[in-house]
C-alpha positions as CSV (number, residue, x, y, z in Angstrom):
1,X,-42.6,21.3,3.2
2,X,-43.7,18.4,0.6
3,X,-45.1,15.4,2.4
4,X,-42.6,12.5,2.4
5,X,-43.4,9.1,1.6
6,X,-41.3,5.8,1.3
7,X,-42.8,2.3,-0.2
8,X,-41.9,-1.0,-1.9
9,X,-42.2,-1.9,-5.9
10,X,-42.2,-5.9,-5.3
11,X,-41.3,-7.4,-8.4
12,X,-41.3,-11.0,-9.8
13,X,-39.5,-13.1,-12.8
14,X,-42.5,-15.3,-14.1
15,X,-41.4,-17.2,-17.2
16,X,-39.4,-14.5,-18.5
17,X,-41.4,-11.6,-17.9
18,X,-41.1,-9.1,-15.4
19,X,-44.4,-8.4,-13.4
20,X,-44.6,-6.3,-10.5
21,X,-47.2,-5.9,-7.2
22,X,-49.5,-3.4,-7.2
23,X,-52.2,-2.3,-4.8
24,X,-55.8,-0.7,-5.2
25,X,-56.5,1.7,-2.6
26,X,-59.5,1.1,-0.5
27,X,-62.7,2.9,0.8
28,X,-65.3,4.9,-0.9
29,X,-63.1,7.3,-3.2
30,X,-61.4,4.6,-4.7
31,X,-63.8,2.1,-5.1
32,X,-64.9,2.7,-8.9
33,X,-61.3,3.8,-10.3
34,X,-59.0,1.9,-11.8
35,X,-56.4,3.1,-14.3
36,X,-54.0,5.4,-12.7
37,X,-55.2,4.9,-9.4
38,X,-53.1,1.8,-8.5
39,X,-50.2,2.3,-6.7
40,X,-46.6,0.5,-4.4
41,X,-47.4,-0.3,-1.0
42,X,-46.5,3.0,0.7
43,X,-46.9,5.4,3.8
44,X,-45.5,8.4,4.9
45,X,-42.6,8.6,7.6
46,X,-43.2,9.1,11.5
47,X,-40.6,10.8,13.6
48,X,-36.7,9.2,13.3
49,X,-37.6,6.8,10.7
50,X,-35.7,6.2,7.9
51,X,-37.0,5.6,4.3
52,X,-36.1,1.8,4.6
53,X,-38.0,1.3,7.8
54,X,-41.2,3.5,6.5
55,X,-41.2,1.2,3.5
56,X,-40.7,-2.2,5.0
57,X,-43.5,-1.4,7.5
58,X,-46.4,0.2,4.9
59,X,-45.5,-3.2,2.7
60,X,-46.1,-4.8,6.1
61,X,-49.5,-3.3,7.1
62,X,-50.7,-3.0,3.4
63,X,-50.1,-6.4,2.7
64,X,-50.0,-8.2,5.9
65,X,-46.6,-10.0,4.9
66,X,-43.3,-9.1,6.3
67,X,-40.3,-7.6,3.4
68,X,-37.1,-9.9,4.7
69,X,-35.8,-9.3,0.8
70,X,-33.4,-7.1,0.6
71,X,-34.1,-3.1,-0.9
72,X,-32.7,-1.6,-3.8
73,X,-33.0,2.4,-3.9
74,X,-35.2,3.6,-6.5
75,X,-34.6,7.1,-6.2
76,X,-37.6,9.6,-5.4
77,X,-40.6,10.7,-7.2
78,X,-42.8,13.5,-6.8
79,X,-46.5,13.0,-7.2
80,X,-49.1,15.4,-8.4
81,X,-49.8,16.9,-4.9
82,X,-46.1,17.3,-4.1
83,X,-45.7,14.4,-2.0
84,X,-42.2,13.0,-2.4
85,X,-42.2,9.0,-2.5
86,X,-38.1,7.5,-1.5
87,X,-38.7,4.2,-3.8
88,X,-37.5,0.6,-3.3
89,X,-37.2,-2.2,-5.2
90,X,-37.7,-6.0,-3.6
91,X,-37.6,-9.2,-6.1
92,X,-40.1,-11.7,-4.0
93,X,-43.1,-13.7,-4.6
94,X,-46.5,-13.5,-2.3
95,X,-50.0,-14.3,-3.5
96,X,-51.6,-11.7,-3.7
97,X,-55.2,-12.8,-3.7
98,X,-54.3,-13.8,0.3
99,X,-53.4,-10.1,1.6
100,X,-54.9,-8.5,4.6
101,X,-54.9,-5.3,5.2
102,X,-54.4,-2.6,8.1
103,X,-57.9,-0.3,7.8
104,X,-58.3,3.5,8.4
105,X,-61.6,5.2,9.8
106,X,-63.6,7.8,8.1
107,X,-66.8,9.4,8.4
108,X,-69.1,7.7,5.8
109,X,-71.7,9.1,3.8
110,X,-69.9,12.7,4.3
111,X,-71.6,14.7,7.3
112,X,-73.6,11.7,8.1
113,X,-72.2,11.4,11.8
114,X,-71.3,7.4,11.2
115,X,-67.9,6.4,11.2
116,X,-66.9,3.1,9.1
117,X,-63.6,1.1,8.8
118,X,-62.2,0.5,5.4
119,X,-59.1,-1.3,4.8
120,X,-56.5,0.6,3.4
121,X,-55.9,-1.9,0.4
122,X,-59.0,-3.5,-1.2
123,X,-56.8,-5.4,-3.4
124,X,-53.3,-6.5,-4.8
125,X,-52.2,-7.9,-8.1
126,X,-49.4,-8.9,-10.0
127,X,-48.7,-6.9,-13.6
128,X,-46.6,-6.9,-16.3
129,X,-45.0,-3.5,-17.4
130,X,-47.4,-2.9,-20.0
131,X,-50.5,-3.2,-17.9
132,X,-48.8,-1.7,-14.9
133,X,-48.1,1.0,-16.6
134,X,-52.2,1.5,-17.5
135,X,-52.9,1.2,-13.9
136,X,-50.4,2.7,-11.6
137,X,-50.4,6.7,-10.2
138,X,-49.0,8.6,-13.2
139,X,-46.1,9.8,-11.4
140,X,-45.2,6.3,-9.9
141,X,-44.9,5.6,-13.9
142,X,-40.9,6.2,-13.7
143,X,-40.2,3.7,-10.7
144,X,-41.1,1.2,-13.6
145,X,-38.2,2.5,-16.1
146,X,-36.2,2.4,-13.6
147,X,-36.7,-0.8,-12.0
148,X,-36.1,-2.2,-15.9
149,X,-32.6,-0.8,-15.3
150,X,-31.6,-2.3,-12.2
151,X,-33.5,-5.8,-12.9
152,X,-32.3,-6.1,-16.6
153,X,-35.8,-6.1,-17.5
């Protein structure tokens, strides 16, 4: 069974144009990519959650900023290594230059034997479609299109 996933695509009106919030992942993999590595703030589910509540708590640890604005269903995706993402769409504002993020461990060099913290995000930023398109996971490409339809673009 696919990995299940459920996250937030923040969005913003900012004189006229529609930007949304994306986040750079963080640790040593991630560090030097850029286009198509971007992504929403997401995580997968734990046991008895539902989509909303996986969603409003990853944008909550990835970002350090509590989602009271209320969810519209973006339908699913399914990325590249089968994970299915249950999408959400929130209209808010946050600076995104002031997030903190929850941090994960990992052994680092590989086979070294010393553990480092990294934080989960390195970065957030606001985008409009055209350069969020350039940056985001490929197959997170279609919560775009379909935010344009819900928001009126």
């Amino acid at each position: 069974m696919a990995a299940r996933s459920a996250g937030v695509l923040a969005f913003r009106r900012t004189a006229g144009t529609l930007e949304v919030l994306l986040v750079h992942p963080g640790g040593p993999f991630w560090r030097s990519k850029d286009l198509g590595a971007w992504s929403i703030p997401k995580g997968e589910f734990g046991a008895g959650e539902t989509a909303e509540a996986v969603a409003r708590r990853e944008f909550a640890e990835e970002l350090g900023s509590e989602l009271t604005a209320p969810l519209v269903a973006l339908g699913e995706i399914r990325q590249r290594g089968g994970k299915v993402v249950d999408a959400f769409a929130a209209e808010i504002d946050l600076d995104a230059d002031a997030i903190s993020s929850n941090e994960f461990e990992l052994e680092w060099p590989p086979r070294s034997g010393r553990m480092q913290r990294f934080p989960e995000v390195d970065r957030a930023a606001w985008f409009d479609l055209a350069e969020a398109r350039a940056r985001i996971n490929p197959a997170q490409a279609a919560l775009l299109d379909r935010l344009v339809g819900i928001s009126g673009g």
